[in-house]
Each structure stands twice: as C-alpha cells, then as structure tokens.
MARTI-374132 format. One record per residue (C-alpha): chain; x, y, z; residue in one letter; residue number from 1. Coordinates in nm, 3 decimals. Layout:
// MARTI-374132
<site><chain>A</chain><c1>X</c1><c2>Y</c2><c3>Z</c3><res>A</res><n>NUM</n></site>
...
END
This chain:
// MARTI-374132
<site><chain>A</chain><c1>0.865</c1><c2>0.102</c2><c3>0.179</c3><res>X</res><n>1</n></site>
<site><chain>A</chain><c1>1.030</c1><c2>0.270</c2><c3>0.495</c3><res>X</res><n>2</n></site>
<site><chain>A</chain><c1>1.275</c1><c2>0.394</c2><c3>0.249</c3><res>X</res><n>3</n></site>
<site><chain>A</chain><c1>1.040</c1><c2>0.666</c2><c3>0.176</c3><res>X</res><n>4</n></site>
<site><chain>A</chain><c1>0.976</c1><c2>0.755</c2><c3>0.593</c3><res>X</res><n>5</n></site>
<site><chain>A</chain><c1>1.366</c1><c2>0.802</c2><c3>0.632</c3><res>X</res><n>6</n></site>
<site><chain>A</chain><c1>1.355</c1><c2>1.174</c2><c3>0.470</c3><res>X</res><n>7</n></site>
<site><chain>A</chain><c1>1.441</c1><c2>1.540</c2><c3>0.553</c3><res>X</res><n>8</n></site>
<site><chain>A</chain><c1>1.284</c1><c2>1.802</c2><c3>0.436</c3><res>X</res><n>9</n></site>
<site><chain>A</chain><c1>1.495</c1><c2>2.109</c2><c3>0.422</c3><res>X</res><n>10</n></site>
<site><chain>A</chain><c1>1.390</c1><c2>2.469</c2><c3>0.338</c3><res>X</res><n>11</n></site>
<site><chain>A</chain><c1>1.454</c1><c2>2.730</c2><c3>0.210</c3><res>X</res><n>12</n></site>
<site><chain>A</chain><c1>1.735</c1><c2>2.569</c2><c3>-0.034</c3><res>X</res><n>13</n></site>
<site><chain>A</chain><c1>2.025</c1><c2>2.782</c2><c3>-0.023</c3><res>X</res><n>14</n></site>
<site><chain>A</chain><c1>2.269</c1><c2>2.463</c2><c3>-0.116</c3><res>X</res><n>15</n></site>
<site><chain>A</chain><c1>2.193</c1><c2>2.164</c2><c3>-0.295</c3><res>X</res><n>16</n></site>
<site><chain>A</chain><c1>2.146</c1><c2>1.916</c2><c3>-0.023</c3><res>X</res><n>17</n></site>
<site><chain>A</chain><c1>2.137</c1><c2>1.875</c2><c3>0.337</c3><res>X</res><n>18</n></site>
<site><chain>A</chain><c1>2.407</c1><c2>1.663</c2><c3>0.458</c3><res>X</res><n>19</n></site>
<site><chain>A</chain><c1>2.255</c1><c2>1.639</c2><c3>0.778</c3><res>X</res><n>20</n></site>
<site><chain>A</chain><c1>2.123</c1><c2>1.261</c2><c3>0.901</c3><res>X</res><n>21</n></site>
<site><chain>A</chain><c1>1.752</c1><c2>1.247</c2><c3>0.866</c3><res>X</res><n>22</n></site>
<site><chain>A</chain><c1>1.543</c1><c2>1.294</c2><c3>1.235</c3><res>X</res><n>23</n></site>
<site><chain>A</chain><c1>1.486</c1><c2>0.987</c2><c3>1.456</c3><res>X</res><n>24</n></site>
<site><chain>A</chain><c1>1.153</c1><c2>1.057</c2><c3>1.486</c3><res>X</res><n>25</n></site>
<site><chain>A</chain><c1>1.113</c1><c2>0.979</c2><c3>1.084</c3><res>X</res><n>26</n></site>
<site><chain>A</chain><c1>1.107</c1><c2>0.623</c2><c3>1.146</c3><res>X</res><n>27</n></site>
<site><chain>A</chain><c1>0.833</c1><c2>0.400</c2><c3>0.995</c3><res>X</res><n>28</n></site>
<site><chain>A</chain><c1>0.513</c1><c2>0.384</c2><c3>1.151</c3><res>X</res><n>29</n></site>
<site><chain>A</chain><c1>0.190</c1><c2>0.153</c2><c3>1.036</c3><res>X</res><n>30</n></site>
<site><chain>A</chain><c1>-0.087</c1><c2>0.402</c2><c3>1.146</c3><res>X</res><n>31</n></site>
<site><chain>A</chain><c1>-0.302</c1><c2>0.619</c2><c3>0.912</c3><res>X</res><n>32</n></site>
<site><chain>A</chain><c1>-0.150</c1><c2>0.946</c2><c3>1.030</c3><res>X</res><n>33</n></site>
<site><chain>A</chain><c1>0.186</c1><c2>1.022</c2><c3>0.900</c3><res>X</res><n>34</n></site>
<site><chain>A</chain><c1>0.522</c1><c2>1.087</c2><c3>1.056</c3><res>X</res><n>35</n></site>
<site><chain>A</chain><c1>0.579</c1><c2>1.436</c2><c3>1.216</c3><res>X</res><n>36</n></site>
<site><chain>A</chain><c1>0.892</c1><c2>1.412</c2><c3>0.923</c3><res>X</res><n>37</n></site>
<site><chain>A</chain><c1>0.632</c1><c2>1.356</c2><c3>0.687</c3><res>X</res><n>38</n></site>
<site><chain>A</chain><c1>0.389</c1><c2>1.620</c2><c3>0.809</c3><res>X</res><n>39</n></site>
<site><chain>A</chain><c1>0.628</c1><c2>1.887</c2><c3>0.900</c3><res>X</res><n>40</n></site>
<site><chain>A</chain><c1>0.654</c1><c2>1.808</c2><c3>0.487</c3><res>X</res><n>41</n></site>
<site><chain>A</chain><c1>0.364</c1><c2>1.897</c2><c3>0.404</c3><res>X</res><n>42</n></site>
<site><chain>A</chain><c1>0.281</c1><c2>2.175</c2><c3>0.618</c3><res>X</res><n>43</n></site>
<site><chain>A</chain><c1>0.604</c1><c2>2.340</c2><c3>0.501</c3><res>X</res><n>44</n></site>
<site><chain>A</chain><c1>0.513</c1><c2>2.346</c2><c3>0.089</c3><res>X</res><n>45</n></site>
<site><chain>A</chain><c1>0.164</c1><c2>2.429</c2><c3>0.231</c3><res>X</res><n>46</n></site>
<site><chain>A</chain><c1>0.310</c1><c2>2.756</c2><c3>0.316</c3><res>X</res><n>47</n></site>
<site><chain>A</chain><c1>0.350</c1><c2>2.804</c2><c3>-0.067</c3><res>X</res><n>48</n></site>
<site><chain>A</chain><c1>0.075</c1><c2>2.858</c2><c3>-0.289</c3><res>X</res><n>49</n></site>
<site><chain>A</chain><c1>0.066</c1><c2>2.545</c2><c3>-0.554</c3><res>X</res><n>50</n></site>
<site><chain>A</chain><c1>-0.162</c1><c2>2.355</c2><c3>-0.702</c3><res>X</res><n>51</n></site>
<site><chain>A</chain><c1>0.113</c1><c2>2.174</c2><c3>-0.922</c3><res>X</res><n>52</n></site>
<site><chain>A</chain><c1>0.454</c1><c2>2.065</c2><c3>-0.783</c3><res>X</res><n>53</n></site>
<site><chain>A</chain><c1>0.712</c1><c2>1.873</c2><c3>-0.999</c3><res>X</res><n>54</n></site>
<site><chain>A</chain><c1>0.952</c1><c2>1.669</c2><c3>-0.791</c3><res>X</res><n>55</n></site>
<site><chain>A</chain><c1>1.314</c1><c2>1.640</c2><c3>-0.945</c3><res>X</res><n>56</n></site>
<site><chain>A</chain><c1>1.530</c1><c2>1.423</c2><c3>-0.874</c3><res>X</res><n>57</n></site>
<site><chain>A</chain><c1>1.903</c1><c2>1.554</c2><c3>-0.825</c3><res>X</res><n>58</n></site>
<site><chain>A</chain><c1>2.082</c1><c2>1.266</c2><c3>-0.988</c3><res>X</res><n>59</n></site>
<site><chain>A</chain><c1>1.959</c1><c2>0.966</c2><c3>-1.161</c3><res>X</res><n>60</n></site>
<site><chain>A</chain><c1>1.840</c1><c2>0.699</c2><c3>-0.965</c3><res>X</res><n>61</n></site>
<site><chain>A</chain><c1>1.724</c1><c2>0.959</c2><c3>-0.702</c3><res>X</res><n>62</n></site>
<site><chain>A</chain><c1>1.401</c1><c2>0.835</c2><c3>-0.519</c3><res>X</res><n>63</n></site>
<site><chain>A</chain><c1>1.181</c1><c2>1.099</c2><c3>-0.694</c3><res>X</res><n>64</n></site>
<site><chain>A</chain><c1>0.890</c1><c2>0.864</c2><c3>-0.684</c3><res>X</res><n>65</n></site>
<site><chain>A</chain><c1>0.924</c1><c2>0.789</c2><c3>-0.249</c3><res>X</res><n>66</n></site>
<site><chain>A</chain><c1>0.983</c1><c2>1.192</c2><c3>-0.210</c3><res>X</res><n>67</n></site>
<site><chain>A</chain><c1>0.638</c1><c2>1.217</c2><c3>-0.448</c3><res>X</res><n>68</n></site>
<site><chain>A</chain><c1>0.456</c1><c2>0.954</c2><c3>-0.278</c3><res>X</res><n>69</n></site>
<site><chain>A</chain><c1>0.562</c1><c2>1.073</c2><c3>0.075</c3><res>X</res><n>70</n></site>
<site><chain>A</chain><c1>0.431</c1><c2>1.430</c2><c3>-0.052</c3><res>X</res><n>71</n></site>
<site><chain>A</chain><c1>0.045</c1><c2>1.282</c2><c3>-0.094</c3><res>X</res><n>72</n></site>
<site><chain>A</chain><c1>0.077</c1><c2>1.050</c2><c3>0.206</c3><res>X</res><n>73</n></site>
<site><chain>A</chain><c1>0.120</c1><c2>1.405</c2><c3>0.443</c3><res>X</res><n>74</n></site>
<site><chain>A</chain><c1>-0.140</c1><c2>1.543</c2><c3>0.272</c3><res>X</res><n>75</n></site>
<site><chain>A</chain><c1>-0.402</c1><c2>1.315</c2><c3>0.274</c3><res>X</res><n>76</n></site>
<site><chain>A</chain><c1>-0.521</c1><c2>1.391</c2><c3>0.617</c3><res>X</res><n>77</n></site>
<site><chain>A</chain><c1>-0.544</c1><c2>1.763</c2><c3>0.544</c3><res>X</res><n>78</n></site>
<site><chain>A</chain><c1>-0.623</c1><c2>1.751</c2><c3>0.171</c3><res>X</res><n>79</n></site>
<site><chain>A</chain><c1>-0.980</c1><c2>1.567</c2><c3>0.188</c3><res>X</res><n>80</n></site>
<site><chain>A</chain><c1>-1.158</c1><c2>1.837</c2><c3>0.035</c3><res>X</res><n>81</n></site>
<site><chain>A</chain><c1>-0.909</c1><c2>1.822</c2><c3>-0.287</c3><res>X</res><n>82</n></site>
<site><chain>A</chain><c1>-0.799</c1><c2>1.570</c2><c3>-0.458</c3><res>X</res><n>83</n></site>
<site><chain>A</chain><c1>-0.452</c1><c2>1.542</c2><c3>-0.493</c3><res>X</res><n>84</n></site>
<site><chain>A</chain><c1>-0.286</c1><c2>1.353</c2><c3>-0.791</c3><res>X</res><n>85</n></site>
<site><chain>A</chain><c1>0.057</c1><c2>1.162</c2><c3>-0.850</c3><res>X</res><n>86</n></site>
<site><chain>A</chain><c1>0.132</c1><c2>1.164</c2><c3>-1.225</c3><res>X</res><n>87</n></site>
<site><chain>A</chain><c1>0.485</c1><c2>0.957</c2><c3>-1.280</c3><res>X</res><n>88</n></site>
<site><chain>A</chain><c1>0.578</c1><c2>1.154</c2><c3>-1.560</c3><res>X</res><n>89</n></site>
<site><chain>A</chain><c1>0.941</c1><c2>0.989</c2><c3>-1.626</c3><res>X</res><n>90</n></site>
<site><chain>A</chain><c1>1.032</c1><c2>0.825</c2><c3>-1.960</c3><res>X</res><n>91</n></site>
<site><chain>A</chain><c1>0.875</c1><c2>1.111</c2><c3>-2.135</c3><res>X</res><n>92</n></site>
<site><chain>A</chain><c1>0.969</c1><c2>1.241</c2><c3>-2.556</c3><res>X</res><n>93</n></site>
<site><chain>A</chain><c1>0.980</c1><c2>1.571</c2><c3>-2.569</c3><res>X</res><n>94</n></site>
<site><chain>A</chain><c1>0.724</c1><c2>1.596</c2><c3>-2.748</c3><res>X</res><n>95</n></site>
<site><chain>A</chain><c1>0.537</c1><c2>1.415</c2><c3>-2.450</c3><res>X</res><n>96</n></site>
<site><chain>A</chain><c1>0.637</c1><c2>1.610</c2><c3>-2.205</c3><res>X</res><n>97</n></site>
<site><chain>A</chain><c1>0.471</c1><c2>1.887</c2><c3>-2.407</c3><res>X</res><n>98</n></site>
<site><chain>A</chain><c1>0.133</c1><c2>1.708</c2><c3>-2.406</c3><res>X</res><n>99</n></site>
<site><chain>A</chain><c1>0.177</c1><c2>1.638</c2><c3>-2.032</c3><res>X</res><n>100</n></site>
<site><chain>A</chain><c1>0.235</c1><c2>1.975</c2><c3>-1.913</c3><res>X</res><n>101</n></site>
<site><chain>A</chain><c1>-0.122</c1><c2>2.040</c2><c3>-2.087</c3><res>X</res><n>102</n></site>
<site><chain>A</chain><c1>-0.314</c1><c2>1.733</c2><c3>-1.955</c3><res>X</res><n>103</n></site>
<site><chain>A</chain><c1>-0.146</c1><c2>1.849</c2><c3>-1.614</c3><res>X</res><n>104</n></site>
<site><chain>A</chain><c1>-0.273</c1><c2>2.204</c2><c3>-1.618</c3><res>X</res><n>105</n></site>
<site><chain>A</chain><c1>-0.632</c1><c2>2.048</c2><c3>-1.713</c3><res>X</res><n>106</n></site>
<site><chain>A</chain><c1>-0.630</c1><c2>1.890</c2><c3>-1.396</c3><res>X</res><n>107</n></site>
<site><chain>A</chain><c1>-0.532</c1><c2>2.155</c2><c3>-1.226</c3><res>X</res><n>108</n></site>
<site><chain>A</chain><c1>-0.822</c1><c2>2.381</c2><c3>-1.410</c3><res>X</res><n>109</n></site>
<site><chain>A</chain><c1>-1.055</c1><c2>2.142</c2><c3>-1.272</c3><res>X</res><n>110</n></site>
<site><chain>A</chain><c1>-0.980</c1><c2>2.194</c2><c3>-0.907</c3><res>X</res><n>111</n></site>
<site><chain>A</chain><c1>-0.720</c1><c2>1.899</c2><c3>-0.886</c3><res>X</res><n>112</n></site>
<site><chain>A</chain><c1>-0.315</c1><c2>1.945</c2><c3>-0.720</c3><res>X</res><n>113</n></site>
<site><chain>A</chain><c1>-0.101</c1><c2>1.754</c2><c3>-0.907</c3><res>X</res><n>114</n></site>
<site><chain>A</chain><c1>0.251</c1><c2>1.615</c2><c3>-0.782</c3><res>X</res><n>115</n></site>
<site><chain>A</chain><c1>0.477</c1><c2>1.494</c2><c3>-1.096</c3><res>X</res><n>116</n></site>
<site><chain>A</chain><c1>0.777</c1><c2>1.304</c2><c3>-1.110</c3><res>X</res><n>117</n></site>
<site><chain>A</chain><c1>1.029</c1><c2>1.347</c2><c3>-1.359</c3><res>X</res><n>118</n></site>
<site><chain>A</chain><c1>1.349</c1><c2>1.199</c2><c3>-1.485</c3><res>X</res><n>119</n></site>
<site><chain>A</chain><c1>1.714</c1><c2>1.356</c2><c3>-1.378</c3><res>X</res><n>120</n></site>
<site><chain>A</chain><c1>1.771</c1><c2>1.651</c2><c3>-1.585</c3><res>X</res><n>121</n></site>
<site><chain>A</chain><c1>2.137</c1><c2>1.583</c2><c3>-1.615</c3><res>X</res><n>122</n></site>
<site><chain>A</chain><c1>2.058</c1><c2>1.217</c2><c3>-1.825</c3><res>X</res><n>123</n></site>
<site><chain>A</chain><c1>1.660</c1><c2>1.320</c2><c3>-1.896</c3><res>X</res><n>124</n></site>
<site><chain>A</chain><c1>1.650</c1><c2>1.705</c2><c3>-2.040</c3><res>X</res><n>125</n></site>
<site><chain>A</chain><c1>1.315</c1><c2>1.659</c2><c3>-2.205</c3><res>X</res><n>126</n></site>
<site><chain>A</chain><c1>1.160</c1><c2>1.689</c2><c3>-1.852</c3><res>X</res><n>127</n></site>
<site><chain>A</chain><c1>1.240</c1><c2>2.001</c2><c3>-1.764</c3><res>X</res><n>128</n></site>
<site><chain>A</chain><c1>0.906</c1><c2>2.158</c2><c3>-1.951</c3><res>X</res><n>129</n></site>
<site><chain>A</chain><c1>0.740</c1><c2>1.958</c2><c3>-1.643</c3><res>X</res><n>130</n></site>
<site><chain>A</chain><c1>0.966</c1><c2>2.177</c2><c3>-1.383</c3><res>X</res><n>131</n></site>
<site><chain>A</chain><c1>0.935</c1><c2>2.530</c2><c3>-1.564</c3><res>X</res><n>132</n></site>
<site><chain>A</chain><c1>0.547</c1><c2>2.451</c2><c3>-1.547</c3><res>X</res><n>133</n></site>
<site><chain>A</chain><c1>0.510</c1><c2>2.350</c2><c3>-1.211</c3><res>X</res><n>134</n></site>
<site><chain>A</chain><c1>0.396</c1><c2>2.596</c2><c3>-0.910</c3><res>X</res><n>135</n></site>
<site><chain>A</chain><c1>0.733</c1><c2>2.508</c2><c3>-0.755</c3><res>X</res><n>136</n></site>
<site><chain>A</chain><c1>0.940</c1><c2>2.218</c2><c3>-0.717</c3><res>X</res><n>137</n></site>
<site><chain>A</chain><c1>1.085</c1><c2>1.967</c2><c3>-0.468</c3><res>X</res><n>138</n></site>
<site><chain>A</chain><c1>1.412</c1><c2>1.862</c2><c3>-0.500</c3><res>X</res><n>139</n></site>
<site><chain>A</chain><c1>1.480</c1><c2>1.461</c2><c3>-0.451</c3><res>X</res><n>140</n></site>
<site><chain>A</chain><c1>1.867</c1><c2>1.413</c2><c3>-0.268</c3><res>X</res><n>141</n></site>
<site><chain>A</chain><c1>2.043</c1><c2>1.055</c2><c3>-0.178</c3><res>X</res><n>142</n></site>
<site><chain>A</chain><c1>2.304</c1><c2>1.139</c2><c3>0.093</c3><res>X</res><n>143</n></site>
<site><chain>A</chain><c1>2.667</c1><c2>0.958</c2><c3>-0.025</c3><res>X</res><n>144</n></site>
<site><chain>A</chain><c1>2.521</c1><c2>0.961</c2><c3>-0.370</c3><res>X</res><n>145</n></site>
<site><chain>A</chain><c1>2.407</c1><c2>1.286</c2><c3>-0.511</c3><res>X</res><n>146</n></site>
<site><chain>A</chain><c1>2.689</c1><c2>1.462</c2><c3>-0.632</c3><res>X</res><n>147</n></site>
<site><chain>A</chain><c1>2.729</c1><c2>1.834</c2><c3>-0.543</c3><res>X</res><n>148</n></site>
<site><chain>A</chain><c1>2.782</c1><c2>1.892</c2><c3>-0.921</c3><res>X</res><n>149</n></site>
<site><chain>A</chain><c1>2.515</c1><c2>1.736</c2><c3>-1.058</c3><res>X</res><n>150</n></site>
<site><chain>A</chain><c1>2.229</c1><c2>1.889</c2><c3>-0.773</c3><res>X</res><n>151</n></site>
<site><chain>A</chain><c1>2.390</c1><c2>2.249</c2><c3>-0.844</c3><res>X</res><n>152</n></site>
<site><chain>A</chain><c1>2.328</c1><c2>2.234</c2><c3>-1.245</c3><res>X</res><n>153</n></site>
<site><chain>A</chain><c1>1.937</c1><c2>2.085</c2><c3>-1.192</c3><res>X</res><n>154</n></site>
<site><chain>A</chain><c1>1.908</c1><c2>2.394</c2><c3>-0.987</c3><res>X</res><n>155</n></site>
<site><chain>A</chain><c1>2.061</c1><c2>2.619</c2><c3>-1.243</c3><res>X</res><n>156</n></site>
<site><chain>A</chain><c1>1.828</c1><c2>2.437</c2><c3>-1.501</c3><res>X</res><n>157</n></site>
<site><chain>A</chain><c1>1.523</c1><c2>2.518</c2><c3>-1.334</c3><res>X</res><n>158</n></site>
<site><chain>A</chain><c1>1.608</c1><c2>2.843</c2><c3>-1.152</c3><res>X</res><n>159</n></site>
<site><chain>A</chain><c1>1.719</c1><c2>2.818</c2><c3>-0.775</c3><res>X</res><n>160</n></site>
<site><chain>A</chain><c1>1.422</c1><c2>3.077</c2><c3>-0.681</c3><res>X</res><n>161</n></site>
<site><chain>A</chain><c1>1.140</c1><c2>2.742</c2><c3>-0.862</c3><res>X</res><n>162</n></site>
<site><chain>A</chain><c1>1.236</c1><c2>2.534</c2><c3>-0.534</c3><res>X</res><n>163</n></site>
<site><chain>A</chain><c1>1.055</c1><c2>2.492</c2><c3>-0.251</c3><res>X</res><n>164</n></site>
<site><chain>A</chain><c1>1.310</c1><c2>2.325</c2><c3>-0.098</c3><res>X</res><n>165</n></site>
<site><chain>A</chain><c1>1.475</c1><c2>1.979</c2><c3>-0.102</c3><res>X</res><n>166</n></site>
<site><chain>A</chain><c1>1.416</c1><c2>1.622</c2><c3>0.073</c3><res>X</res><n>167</n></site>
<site><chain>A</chain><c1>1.682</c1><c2>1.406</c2><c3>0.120</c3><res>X</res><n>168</n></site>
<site><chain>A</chain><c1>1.709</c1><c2>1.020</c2><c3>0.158</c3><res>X</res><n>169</n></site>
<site><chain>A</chain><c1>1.989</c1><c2>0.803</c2><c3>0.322</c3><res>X</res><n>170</n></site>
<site><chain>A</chain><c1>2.154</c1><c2>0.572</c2><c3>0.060</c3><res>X</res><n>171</n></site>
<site><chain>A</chain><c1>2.063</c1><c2>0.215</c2><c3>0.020</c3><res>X</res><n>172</n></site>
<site><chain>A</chain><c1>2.244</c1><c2>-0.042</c2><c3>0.211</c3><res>X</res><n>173</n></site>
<site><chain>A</chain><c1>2.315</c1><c2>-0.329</c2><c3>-0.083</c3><res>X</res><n>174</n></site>
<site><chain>A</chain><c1>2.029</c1><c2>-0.577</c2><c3>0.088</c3><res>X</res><n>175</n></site>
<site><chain>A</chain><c1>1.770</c1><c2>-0.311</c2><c3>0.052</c3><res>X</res><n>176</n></site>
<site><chain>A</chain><c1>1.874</c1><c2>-0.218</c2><c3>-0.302</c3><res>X</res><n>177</n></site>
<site><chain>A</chain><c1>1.880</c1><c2>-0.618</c2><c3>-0.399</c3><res>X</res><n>178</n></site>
<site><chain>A</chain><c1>1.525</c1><c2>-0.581</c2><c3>-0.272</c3><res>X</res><n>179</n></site>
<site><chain>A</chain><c1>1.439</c1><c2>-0.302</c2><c3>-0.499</c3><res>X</res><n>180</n></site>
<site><chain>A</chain><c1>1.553</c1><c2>-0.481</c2><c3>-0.751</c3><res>X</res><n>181</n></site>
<site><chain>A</chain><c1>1.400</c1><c2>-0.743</c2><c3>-0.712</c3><res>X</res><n>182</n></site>
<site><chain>A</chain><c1>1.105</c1><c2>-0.605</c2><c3>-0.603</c3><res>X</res><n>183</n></site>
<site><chain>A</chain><c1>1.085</c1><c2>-0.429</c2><c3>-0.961</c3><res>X</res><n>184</n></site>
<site><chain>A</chain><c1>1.148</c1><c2>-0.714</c2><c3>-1.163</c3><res>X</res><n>185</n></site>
<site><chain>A</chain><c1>0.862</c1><c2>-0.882</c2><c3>-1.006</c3><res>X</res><n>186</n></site>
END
C-alpha cells in the first residue's frame, strides 16, 4: 500500500522517465488528506482539461493500477462535487476494448471523470483504443525496471503530445514483491 505514496510525478514529458529518486516528503501517511506528492499530482493534470484519463503503464508489470488509484486518492478532497471513477480496464479483447471506450464516454456524458487502466502496449496492443480515447494520459514508470526502449515506443504508440506527463515508482525490493504476491493470491 505505501508502494503507491513512493511516486513522482513529472511534467511536461519530454523523455520517457524520470530517473530522479522520488521526494522525501512522499512518504506514507494515515490521514485523510493526501501527500503533497500526491496532491502536487493532482493539481498538475488539473491544469489540463479531462474528464477521461487512461493511465499506461510503460512496461508490463508497471504499477498502472497504484499510479490510477493514487490519481483518485488526490482528488478526492477537491473532486466532491464530481464523481470520479476507476475502471481497471486490463485483460481486455479487442473487441472489448471497443465496447469500453463507449461505456467510458457514457460516463463521461453523464457528468462522471473516468481514470482507466490498461495493459502494456508492448505485450497488450488491444488497449491502445482506451489511450487514443482518453482526454490525455499518464504514463506509469518503475525506476531499474522500465526499459528506455520499451517507454519510448508506448509513447510513439499513443503520440508523445496525448501525455500529460509520467509518474514513476521505485522498484520492489524482493520482500515487498513476495508480499504482492502473496497478497494477490489471497
């Protein structure tokens, strides 16, 4: 769970990631307001005009989901009068992804934001309807994992000019990736 307090978001997104170590004051904290990291967040995409945002995850495994879930834990202090929704939209057909990018845009008809997480595009390409739909997107980095490669084709497969920007995560120490696994099975 603190996984997802450890990030840095960067903007505008000249490169593919920020190699830079994630602020101190990002650390973990138990109260209902979030963490200036996670604020700074959200007052930073706020400056962009979106109702739907499609976070995508650089390389597979990314934490799409934490960067997602961070996203609507910044925002719910200053989003009360909207209702902001998390659609996990990985594992998706093609065809799927089709009929999400309309049930999305319903949503969004009817006054809702909507944040979506997808798959990788480098293993997952039947997500990338999700991105081209999207107001803009977020991009999801794990320092010492993402590979340069990888984050610069996702870019090219959306279009560098449909990000935001990018949030980066430090990588898992083996411990708290045991957890997650377990955690998952369970």
């Amino acid at each position: 769970m603190g996984r997802r307090h450890a990030l840095r978001y960067t903007e505008p997104l000249p490169m593919a990631a920020d190699s830079s170590a994630p602020p101190a004051d990002a650390s973990s904290t138990d109260s209902a307001i979030p963490s200036p990291a996670l604020q700074r967040l959200w007052f930073a995409l706020e400056r962009h005009a979106w109702s739907f945002l499609t976070v995508v995850p650089a390389h597979p495994g990314a934490p799409a989901l934490d960067a997602a879930t961070a996203v609507l834990e910044a925002g719910a202090p200053y989003a009360y009068t909207q209702k902001v929704h998390l659609e996990d939209a990985t594992g998706l057909s093609p065809t799927a992804a089709a009929q999400k990018v309309l049930e999305l845009r319903e949503r969004v008809s009817r006054g809702e934001r909507v944040v979506a997480v997808i798959d990788s595009l480098m293993t997952h390409p039947a997500s990338l309807p999700l991105a081209l739909a999207a107001d803009g997107c977020l991009l999801c980095v794990t320092l010492g994992e993402t590979d340069f490669g990888a984050a610069s084709k996702t870019l090219e497969f959306v279009g560098r000019e449909r990000f935001l920007g990018s949030v980066t995560f430090p990588r898992l120490t083996k411990k708290q990736r045991r957890a997650a696994s377990q955690k998952k099975k369970a």
